[in-house]
PDB file as gemmi writes it, atoms N, CA and C in Angstrom:
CRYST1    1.000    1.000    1.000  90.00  90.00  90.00 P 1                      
ATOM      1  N   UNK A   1      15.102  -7.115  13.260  1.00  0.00           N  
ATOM      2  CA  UNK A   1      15.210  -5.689  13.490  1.00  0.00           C  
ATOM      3  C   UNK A   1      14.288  -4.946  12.526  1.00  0.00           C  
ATOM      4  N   UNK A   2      13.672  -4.411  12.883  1.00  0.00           N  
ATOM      5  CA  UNK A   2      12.509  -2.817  12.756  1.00  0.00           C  
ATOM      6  C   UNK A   2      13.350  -2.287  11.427  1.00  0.00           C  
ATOM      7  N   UNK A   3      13.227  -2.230  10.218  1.00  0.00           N  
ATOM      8  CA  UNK A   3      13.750  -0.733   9.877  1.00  0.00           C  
ATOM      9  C   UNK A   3      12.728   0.293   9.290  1.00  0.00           C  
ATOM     10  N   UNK A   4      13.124   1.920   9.393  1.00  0.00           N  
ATOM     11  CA  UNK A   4      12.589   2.356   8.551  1.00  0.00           C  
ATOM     12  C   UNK A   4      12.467   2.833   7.427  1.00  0.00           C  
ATOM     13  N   UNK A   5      11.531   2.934   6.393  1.00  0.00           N  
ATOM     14  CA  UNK A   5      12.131   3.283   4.446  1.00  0.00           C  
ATOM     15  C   UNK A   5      11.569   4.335   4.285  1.00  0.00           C  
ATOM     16  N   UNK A   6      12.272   5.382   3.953  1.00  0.00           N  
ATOM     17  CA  UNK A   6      11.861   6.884   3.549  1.00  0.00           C  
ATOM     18  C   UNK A   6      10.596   6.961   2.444  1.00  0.00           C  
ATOM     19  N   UNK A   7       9.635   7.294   2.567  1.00  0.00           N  
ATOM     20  CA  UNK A   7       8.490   7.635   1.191  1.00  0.00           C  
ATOM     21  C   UNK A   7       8.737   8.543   0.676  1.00  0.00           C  
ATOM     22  N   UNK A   8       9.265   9.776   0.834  1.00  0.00           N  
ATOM     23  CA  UNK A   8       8.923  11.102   0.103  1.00  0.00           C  
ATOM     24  C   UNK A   8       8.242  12.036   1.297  1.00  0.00           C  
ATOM     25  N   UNK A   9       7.838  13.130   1.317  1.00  0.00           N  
ATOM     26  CA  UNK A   9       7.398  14.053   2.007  1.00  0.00           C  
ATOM     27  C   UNK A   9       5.753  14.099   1.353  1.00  0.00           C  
ATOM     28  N   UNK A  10       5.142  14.977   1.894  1.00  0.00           N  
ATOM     29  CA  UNK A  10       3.774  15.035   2.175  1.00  0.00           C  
ATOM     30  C   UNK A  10       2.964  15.747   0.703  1.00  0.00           C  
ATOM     31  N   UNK A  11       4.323  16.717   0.240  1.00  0.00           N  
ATOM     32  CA  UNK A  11       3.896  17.171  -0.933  1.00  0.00           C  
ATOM     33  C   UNK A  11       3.779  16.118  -2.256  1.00  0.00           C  
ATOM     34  N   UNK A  12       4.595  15.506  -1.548  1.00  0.00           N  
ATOM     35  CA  UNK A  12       4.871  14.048  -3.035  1.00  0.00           C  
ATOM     36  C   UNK A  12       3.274  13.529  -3.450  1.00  0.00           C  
ATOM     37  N   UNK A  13       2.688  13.677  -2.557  1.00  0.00           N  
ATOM     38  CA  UNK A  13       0.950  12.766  -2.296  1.00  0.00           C  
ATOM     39  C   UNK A  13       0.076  13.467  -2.632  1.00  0.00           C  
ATOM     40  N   UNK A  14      -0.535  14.040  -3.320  1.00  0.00           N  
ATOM     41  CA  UNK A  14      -1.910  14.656  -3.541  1.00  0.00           C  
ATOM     42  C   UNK A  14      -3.052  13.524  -3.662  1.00  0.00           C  
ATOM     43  N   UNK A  15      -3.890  14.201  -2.616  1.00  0.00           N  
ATOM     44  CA  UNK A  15      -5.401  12.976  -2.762  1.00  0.00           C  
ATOM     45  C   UNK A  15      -5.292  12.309  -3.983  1.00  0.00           C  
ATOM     46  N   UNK A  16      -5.208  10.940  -4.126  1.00  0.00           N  
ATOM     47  CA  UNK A  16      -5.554   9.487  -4.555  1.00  0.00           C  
ATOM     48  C   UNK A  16      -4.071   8.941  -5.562  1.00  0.00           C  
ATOM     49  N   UNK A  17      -2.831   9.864  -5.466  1.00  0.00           N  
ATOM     50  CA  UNK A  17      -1.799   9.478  -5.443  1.00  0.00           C  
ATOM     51  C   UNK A  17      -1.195   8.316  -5.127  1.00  0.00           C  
ATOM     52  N   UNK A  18      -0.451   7.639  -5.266  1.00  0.00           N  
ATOM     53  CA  UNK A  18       0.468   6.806  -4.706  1.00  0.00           C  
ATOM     54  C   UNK A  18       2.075   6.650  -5.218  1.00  0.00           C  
ATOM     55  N   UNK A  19       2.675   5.853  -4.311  1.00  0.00           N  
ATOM     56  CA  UNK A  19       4.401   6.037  -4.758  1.00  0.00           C  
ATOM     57  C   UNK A  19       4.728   4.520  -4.119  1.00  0.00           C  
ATOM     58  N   UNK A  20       5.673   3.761  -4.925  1.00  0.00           N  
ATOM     59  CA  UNK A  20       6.143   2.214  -4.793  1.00  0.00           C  
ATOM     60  C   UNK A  20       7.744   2.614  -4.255  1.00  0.00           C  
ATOM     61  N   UNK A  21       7.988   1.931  -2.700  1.00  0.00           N  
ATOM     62  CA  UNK A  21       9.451   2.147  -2.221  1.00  0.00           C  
ATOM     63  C   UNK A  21       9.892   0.571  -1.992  1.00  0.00           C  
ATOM     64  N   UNK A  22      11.028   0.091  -2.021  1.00  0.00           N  
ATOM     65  CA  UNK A  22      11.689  -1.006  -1.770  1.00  0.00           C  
ATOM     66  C   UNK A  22      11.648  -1.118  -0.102  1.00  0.00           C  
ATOM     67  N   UNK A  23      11.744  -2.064   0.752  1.00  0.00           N  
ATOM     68  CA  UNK A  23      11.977  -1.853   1.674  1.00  0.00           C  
ATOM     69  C   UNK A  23      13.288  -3.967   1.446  1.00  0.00           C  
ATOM     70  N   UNK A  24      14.076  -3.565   1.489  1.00  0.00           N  
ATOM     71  CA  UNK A  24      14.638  -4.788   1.039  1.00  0.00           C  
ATOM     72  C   UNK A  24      14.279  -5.229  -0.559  1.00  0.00           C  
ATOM     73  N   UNK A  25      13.730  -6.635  -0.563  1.00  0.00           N  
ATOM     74  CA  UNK A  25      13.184  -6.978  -1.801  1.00  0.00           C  
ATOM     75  C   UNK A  25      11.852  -7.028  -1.276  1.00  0.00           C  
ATOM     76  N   UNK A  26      10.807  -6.020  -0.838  1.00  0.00           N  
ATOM     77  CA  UNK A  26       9.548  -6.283  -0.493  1.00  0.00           C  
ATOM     78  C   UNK A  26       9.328  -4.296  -1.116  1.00  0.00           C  
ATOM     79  N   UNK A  27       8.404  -4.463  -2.172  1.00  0.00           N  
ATOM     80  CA  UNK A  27       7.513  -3.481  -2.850  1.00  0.00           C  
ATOM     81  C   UNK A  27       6.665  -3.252  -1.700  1.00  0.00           C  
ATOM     82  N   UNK A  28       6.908  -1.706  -1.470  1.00  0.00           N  
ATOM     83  CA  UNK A  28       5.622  -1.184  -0.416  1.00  0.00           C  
ATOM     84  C   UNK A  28       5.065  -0.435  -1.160  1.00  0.00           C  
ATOM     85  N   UNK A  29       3.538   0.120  -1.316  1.00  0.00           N  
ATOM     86  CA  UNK A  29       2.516   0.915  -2.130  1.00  0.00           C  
ATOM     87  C   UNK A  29       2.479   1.363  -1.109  1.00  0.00           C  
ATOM     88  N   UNK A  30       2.261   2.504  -1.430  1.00  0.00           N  
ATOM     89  CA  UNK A  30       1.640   4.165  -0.049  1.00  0.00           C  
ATOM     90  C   UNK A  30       0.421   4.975  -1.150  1.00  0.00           C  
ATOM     91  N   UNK A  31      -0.327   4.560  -0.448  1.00  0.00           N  
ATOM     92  CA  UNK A  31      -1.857   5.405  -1.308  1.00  0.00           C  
ATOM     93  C   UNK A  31      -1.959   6.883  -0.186  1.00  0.00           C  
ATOM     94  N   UNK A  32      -2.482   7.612  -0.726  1.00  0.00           N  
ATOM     95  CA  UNK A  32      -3.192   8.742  -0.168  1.00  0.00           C  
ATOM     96  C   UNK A  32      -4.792   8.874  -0.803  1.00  0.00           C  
ATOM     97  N   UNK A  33      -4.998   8.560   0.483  1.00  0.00           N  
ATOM     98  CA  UNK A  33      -6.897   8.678   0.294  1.00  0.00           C  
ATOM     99  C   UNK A  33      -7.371   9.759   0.881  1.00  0.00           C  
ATOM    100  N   UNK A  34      -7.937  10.659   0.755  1.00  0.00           N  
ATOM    101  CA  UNK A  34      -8.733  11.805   1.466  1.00  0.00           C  
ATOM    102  C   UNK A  34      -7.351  12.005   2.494  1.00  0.00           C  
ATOM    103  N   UNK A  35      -5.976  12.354   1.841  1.00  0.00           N  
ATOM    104  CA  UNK A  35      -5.240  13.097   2.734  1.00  0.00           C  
ATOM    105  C   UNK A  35      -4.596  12.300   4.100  1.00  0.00           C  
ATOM    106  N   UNK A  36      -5.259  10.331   4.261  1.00  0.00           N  
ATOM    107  CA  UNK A  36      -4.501   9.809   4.968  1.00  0.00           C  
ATOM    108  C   UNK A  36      -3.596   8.819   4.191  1.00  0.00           C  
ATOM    109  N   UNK A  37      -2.467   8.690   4.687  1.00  0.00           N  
ATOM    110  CA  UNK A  37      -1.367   7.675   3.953  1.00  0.00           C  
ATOM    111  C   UNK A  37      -1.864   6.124   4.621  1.00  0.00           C  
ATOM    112  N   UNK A  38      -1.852   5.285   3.690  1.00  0.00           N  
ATOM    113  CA  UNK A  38      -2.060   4.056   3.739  1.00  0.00           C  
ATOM    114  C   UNK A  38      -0.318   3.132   2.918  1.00  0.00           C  
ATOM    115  N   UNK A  39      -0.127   1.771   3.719  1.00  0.00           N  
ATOM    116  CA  UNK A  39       1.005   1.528   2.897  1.00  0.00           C  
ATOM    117  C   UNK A  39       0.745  -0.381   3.225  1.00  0.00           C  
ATOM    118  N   UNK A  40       0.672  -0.341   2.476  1.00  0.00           N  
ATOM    119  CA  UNK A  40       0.674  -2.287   1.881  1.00  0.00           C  
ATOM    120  C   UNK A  40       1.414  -3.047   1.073  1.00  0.00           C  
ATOM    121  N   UNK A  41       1.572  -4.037   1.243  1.00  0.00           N  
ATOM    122  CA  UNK A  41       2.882  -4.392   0.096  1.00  0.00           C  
ATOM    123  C   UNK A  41       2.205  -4.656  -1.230  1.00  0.00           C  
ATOM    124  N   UNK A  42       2.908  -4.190  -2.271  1.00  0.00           N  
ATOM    125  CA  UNK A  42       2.633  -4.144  -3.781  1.00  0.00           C  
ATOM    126  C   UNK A  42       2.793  -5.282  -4.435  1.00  0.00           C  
ATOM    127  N   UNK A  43       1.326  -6.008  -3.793  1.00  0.00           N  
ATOM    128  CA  UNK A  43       2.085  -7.578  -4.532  1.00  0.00           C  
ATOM    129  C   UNK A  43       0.106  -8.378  -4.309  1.00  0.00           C  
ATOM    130  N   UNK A  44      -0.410  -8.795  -4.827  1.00  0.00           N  
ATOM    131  CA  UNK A  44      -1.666  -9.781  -4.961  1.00  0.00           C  
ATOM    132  C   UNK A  44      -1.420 -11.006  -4.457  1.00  0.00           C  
ATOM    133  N   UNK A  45      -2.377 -10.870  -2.905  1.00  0.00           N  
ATOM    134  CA  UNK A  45      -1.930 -12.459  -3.061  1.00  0.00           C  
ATOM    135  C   UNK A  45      -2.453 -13.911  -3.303  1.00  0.00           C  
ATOM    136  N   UNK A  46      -3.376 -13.498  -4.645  1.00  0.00           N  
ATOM    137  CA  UNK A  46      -3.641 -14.487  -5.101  1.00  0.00           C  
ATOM    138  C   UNK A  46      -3.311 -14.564  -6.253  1.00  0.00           C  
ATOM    139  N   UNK A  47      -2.362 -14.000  -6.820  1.00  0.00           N  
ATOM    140  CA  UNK A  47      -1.232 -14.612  -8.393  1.00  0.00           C  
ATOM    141  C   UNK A  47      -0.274 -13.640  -8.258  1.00  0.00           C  
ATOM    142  N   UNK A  48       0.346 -12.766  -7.066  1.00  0.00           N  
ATOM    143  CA  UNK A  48       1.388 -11.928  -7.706  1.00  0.00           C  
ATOM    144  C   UNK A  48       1.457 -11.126  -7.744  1.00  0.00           C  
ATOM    145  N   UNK A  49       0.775 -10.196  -8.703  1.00  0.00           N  
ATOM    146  CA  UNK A  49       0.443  -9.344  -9.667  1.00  0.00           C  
ATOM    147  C   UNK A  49       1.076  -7.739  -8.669  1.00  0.00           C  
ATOM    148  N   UNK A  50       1.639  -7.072  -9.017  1.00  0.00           N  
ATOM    149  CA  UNK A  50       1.480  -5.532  -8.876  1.00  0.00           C  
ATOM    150  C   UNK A  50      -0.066  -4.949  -8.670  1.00  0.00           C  
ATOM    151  N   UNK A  51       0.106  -4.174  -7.565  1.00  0.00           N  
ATOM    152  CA  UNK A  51      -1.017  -3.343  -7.581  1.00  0.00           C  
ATOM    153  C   UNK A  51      -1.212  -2.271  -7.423  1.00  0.00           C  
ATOM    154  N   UNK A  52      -0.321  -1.424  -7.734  1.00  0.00           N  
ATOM    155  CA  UNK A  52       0.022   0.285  -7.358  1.00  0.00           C  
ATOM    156  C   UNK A  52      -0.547   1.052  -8.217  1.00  0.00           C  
ATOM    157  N   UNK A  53      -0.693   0.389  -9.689  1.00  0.00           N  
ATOM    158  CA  UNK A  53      -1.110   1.302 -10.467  1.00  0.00           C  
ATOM    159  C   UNK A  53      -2.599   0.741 -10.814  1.00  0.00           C  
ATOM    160  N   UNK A  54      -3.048   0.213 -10.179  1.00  0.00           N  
ATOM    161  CA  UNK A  54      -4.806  -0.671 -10.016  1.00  0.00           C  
ATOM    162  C   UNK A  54      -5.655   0.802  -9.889  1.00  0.00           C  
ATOM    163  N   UNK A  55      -7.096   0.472 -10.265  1.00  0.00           N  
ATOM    164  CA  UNK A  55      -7.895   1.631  -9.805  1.00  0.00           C  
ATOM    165  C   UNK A  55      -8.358   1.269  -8.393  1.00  0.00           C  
ATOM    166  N   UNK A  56      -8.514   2.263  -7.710  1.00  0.00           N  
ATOM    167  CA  UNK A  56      -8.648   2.565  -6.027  1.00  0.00           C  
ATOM    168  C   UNK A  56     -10.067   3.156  -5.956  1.00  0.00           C  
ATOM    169  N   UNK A  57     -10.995   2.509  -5.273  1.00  0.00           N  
ATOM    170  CA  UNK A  57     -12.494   2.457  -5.180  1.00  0.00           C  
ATOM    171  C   UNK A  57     -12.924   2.441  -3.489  1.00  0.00           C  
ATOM    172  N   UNK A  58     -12.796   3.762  -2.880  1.00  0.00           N  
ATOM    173  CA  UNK A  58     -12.652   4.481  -2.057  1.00  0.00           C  
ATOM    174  C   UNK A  58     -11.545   3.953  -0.910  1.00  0.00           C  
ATOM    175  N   UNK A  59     -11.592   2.998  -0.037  1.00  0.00           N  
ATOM    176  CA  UNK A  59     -10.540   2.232   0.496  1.00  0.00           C  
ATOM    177  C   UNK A  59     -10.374   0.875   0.132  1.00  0.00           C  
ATOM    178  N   UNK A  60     -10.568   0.410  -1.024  1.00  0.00           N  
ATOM    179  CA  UNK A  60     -10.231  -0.633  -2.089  1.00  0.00           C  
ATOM    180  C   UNK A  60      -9.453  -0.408  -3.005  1.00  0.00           C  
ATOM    181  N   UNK A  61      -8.239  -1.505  -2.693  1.00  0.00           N  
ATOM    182  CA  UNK A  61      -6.996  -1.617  -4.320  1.00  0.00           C  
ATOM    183  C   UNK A  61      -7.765  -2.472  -5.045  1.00  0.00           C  
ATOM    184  N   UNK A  62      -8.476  -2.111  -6.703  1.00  0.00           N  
ATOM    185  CA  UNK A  62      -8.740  -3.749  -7.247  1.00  0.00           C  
ATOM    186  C   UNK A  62      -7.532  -4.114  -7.948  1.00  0.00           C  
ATOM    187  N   UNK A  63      -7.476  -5.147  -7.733  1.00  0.00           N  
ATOM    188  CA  UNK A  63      -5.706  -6.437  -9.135  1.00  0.00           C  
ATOM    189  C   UNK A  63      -6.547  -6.345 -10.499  1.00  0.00           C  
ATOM    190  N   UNK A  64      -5.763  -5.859 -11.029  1.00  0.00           N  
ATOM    191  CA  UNK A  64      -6.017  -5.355 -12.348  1.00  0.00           C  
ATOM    192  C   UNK A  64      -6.275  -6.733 -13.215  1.00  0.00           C  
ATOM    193  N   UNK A  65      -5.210  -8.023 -12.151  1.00  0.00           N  
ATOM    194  CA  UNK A  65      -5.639  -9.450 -13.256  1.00  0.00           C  
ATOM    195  C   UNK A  65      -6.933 -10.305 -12.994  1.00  0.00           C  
ATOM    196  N   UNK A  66      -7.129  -9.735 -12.353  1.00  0.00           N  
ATOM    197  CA  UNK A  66      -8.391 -11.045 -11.910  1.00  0.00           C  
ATOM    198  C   UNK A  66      -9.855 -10.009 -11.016  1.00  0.00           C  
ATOM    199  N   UNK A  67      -8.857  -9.020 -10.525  1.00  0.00           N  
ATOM    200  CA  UNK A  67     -10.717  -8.389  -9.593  1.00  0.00           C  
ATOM    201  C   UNK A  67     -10.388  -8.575  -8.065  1.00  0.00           C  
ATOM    202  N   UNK A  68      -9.715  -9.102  -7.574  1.00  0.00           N  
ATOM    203  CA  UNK A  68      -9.776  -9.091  -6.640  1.00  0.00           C  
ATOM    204  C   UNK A  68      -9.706  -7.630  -5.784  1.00  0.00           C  
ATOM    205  N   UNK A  69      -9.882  -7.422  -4.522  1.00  0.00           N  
ATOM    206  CA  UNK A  69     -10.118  -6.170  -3.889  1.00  0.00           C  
ATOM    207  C   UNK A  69      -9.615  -6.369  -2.444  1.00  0.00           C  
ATOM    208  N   UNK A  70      -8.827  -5.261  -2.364  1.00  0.00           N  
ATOM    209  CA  UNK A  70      -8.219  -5.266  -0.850  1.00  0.00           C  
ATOM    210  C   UNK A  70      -8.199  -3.721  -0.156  1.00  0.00           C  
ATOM    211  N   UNK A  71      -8.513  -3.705   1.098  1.00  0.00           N  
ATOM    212  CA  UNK A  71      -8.777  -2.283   1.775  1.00  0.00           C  
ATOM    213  C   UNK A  71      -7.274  -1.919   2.006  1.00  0.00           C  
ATOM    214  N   UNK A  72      -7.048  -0.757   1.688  1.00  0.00           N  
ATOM    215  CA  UNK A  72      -5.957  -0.263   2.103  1.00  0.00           C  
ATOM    216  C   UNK A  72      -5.372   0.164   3.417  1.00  0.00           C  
ATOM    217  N   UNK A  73      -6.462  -0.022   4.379  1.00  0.00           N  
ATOM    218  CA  UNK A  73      -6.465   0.035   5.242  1.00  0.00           C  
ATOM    219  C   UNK A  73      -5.417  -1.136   6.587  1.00  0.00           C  
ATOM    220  N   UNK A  74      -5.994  -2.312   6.180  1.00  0.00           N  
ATOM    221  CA  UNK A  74      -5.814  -3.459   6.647  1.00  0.00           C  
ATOM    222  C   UNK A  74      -5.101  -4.372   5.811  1.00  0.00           C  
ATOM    223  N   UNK A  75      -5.031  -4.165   4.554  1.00  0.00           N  
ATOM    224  CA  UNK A  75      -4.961  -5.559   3.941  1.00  0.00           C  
ATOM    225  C   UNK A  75      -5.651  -6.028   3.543  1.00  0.00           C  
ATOM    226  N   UNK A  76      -6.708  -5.966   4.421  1.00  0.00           N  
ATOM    227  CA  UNK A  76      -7.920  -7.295   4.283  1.00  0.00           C  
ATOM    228  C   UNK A  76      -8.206  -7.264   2.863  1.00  0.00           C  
ATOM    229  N   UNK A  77      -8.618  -8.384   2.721  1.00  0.00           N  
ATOM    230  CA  UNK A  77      -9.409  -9.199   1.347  1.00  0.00           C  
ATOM    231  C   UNK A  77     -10.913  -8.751   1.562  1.00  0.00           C  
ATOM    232  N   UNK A  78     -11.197  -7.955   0.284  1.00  0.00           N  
ATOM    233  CA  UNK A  78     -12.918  -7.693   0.529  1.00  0.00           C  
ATOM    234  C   UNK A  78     -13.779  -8.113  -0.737  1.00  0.00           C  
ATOM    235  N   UNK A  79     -12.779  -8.529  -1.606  1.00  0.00           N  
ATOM    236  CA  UNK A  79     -13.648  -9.280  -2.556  1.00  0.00           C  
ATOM    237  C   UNK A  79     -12.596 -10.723  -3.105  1.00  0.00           C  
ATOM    238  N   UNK A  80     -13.137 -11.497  -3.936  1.00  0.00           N  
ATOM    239  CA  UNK A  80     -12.416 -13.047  -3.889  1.00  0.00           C  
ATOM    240  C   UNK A  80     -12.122 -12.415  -5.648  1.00  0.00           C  
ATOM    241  N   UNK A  81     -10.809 -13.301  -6.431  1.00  0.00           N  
ATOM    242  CA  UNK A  81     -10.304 -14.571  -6.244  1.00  0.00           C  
ATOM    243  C   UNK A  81      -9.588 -14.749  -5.082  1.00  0.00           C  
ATOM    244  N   UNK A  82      -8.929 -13.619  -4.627  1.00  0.00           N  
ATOM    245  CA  UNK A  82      -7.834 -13.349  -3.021  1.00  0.00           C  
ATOM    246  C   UNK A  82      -8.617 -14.294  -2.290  1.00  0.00           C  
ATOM    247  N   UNK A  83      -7.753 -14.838  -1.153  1.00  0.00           N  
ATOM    248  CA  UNK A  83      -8.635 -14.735   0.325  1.00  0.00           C  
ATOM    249  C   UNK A  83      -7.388 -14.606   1.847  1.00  0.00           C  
ATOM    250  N   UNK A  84      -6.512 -14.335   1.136  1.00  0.00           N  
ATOM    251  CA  UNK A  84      -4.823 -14.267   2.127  1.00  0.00           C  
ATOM    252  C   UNK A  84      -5.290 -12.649   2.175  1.00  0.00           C  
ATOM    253  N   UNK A  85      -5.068 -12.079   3.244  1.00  0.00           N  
ATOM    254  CA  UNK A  85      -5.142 -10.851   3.438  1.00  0.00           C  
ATOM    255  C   UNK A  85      -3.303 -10.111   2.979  1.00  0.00           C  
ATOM    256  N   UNK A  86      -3.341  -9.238   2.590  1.00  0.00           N  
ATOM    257  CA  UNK A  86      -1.876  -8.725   2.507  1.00  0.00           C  
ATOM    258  C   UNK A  86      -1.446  -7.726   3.284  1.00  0.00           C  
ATOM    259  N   UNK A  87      -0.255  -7.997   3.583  1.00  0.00           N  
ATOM    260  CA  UNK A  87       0.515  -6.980   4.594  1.00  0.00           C  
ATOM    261  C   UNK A  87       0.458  -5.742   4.576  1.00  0.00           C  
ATOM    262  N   UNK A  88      -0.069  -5.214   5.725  1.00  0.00           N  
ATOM    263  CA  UNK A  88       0.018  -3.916   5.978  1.00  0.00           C  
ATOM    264  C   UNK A  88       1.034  -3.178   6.501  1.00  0.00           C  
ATOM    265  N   UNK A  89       1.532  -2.110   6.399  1.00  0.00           N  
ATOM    266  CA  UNK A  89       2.407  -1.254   7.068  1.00  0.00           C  
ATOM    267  C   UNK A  89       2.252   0.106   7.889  1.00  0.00           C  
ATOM    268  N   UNK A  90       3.236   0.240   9.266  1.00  0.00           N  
ATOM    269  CA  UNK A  90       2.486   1.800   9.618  1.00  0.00           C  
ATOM    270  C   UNK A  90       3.237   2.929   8.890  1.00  0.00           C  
ATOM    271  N   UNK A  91       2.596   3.885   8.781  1.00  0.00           N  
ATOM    272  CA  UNK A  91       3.017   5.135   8.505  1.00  0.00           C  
ATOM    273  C   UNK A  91       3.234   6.278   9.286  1.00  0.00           C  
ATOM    274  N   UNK A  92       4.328   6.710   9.146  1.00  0.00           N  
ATOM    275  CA  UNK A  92       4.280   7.883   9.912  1.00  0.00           C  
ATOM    276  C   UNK A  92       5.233   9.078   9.442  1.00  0.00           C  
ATOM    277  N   UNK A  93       4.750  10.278   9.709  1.00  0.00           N  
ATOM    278  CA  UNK A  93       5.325  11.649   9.128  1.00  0.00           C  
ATOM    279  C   UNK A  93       6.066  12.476  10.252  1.00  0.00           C  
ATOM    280  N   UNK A  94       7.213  12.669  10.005  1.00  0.00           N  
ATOM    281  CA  UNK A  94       8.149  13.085  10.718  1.00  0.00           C  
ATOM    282  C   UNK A  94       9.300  14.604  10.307  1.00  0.00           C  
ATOM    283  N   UNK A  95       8.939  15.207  10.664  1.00  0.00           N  
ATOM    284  CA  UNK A  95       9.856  16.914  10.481  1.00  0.00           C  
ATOM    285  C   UNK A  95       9.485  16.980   9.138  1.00  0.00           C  
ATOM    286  N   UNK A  96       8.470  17.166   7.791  1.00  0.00           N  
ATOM    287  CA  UNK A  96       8.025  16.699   6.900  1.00  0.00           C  
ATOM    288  C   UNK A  96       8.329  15.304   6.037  1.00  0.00           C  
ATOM    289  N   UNK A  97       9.068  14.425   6.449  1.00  0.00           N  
ATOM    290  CA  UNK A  97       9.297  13.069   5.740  1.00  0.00           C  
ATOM    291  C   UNK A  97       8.129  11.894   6.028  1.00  0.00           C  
ATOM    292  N   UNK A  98       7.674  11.328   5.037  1.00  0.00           N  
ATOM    293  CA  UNK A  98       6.984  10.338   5.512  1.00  0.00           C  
ATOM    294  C   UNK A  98       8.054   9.157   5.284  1.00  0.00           C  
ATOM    295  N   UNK A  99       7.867   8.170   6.239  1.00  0.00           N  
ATOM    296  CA  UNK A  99       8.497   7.124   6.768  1.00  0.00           C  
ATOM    297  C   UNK A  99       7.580   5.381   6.526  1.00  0.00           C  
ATOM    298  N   UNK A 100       7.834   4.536   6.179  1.00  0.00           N  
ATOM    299  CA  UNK A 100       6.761   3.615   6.569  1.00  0.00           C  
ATOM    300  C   UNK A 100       7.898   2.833   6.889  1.00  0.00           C  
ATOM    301  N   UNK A 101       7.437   1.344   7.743  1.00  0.00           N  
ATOM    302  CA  UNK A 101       7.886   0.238   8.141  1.00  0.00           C  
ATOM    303  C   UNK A 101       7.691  -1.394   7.958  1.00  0.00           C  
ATOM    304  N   UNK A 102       8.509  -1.949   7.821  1.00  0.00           N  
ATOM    305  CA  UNK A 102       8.110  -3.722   7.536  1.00  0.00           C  
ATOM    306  C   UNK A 102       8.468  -4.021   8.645  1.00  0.00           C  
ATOM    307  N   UNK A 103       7.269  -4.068   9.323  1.00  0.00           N  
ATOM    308  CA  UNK A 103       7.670  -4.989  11.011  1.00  0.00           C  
ATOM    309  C   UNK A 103       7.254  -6.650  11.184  1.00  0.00           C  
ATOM    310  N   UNK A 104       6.677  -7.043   9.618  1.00  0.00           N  
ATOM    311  CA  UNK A 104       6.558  -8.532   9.761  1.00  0.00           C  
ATOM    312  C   UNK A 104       8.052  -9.345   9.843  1.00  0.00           C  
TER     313      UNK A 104                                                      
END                                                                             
């Protein structure tokens, strides 16, 4: 079953912001880039590591332990030690709440 996990509202986000929500025991990151919400799980998957509070290099998270780089977009892996892409999530804004989902 689908659920959905409350983010905060729209004001919470100012361009290049982000906010870490539980969705179970799975860390979701919600970036705001140029005003769109992006949401991926807060986790490296090539050692682990947290990545919410990483520097963000236009639609790139880099892992603060090693370099690796992932689009916030997709997941995708755009630079190595990584090469597992990480989970993405949709977003969506509703009567002002933003909402995201773990549909893996």
């Amino acid at each position: 079953m689908n659920r959905s996990t409350e983010v905060g509202t729209r004001s919470d986000f100012l361009p290049g912001e982000y906010k870490v929500v539980w969705d179970g025991d799975t860390p979701i990151a919600v970036y705001n880039v140029d005003g769109a919400l992006y949401a991926m799980e807060d986790t490296c998957t090539h050692d682990g590591g947290d990545l919410a509070s990483s520097e963000v290099f236009g639609f790139e998270v880099e892992c603060p332990r090693h370099g690796a780089r992932f689009d916030l977009r997709t997941g995708a892996v755009t630079r190595p030690p990584a090469y597992v892409p990480i989970a993405s999530f949709p977003v969506r804004e509703e009567d002002g709440t933003i909402w995201t989902q773990d549909d893996h």
